[in-house]
C-alpha positions as CSV (number, residue, x, y, z in Angstrom):
1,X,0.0,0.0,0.0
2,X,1.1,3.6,-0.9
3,X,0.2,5.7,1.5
4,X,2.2,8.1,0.7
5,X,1.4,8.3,-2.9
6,X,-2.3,8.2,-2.2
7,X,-2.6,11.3,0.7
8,X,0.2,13.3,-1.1
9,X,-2.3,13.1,-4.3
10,X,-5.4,14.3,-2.5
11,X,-3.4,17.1,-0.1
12,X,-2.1,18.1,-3.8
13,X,-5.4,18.7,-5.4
14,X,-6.5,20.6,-2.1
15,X,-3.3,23.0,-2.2
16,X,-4.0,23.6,-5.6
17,X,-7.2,24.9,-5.0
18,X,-5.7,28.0,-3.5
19,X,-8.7,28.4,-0.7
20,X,-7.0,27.4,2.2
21,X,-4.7,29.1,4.9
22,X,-3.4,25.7,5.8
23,X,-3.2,21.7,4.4
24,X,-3.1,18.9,6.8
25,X,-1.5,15.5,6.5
26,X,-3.1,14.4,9.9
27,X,-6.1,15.2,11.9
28,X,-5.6,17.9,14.0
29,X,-5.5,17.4,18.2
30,X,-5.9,21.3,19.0
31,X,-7.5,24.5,17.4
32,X,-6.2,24.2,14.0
33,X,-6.0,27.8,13.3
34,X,-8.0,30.4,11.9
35,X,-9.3,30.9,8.0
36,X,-10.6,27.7,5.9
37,X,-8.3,24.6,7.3
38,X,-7.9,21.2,5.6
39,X,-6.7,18.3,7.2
40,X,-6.5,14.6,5.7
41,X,-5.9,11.1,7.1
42,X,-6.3,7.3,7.3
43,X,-9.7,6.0,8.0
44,X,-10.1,2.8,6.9
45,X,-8.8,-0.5,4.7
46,X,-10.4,-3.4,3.1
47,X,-10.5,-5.8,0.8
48,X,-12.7,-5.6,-2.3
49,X,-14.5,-8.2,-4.2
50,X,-14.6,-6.8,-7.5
51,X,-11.1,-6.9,-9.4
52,X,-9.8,-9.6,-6.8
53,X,-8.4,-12.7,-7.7
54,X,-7.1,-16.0,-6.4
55,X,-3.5,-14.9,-5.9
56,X,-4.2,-11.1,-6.2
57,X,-6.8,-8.8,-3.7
58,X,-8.0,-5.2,-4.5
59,X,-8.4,-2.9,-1.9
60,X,-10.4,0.0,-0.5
61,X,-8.7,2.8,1.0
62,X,-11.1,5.5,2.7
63,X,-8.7,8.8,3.4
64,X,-11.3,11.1,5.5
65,X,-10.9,14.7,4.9
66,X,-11.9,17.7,7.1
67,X,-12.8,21.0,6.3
68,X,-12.5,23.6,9.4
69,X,-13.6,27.1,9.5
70,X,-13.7,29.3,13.2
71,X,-17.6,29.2,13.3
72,X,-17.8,32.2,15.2
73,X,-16.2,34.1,11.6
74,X,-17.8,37.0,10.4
75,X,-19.9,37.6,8.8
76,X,-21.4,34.6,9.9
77,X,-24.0,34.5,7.4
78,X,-20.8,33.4,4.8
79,X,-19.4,30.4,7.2
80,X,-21.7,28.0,5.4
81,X,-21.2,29.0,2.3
82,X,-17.6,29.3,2.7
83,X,-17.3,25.6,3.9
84,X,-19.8,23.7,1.2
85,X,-17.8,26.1,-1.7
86,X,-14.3,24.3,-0.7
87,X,-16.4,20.6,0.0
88,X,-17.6,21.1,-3.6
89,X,-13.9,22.2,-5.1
90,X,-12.4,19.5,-3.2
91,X,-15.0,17.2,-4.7
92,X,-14.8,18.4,-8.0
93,X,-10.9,17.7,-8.0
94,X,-11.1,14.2,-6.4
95,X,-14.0,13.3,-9.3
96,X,-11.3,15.0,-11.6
97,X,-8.8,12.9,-11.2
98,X,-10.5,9.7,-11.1
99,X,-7.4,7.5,-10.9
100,X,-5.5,9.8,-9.0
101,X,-2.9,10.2,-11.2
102,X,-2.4,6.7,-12.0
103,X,-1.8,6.0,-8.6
104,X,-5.6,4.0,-8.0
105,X,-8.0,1.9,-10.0
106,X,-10.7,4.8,-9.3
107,X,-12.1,7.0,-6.6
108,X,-15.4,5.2,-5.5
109,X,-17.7,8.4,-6.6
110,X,-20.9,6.6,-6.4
111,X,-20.0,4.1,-3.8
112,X,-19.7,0.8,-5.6
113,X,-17.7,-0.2,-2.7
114,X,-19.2,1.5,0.2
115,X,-19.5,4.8,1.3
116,X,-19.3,7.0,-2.1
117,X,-17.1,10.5,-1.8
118,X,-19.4,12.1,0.3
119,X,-19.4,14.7,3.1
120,X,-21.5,15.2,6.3
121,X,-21.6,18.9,8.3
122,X,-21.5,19.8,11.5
123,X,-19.0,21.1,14.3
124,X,-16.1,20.4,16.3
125,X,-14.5,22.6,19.7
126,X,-11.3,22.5,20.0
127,X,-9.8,24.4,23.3
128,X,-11.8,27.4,23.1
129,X,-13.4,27.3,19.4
130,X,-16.0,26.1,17.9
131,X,-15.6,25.4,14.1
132,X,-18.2,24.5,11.2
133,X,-16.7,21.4,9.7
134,X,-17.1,18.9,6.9
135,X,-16.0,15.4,6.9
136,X,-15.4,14.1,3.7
137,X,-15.4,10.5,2.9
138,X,-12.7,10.2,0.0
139,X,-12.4,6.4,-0.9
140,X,-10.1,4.8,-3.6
141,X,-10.1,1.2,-5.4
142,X,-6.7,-0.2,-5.5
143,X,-5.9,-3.3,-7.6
144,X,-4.0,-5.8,-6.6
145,X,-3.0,-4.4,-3.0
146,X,-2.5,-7.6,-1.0
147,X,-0.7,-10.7,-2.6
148,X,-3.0,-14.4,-1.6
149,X,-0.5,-17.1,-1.2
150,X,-1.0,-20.4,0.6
């Protein structure tokens, strides 16, 4: 498994963007800051069905993503609207580049696999701040990930 290859692909597409004050290759365990924040890590692995063989598994490989804005921004009317505008950028991207550069069989858009590249809203305090978040589901196929032998 490539890791590397795989989060350095997604944190790519999101610094490309250009919207956000900072790009995360972990999830964050204080306040990550002020502005629109992204952070990306490891969520799950597993095999997959589809594209396995008998000496040969695919894979699914779920990087979760988190969008973080300070809620208490102003105006706070634009919060909202600032978050879902970078989900839907970030989205557009992943859909984009559908085999991340090579790198995967296919990012799982409508969730052949499991959970399709999704996000779910709400919020998260850190210390003293509360920020709107989004939590992205972002999962990739991978052929041949894990070798069967007897």
């Amino acid at each position: 498994m490539d890791l590397l290859t795989y989060r350095s692909v997604a944190m790519s597409h999101a610094q490309g963007l250009g919207l956000f004050e900072q790009v995360l290759g972990h999830e964050p365990v204080s306040a990550p800051g002020s502005g629109l924040i992204y952070a990306l890590w490891l969520a799950r692995i597993g095999p997959v069905a589809t594209g396995s063989g008998l000496s040969l598994a695919s894979g699914r490989i779920e990087l979760t993503g988190r969008v973080f804005m300070p809620a208490d921004t102003e105006p706070q009317d634009d919060v909202d609207t600032a978050v879902a505008g970078a989900v839907d950028a970030l989205m557009t991207a992943y859909a984009g580049d559908f085999e991340f550069g090579g790198a995967v069989r296919n990012v799982d858009i409508l969730g052949a696999h499991g959970t399709p590249l999704s996000a779910q809203f709400g919020y998260a305090r850190f210390d003293s701040t509360t920020y709107r978040v989004a939590t992205l589901a972002v999962p990739l196929i991978v052929n041949d990930l894990w070798e069967e032998v007897a």
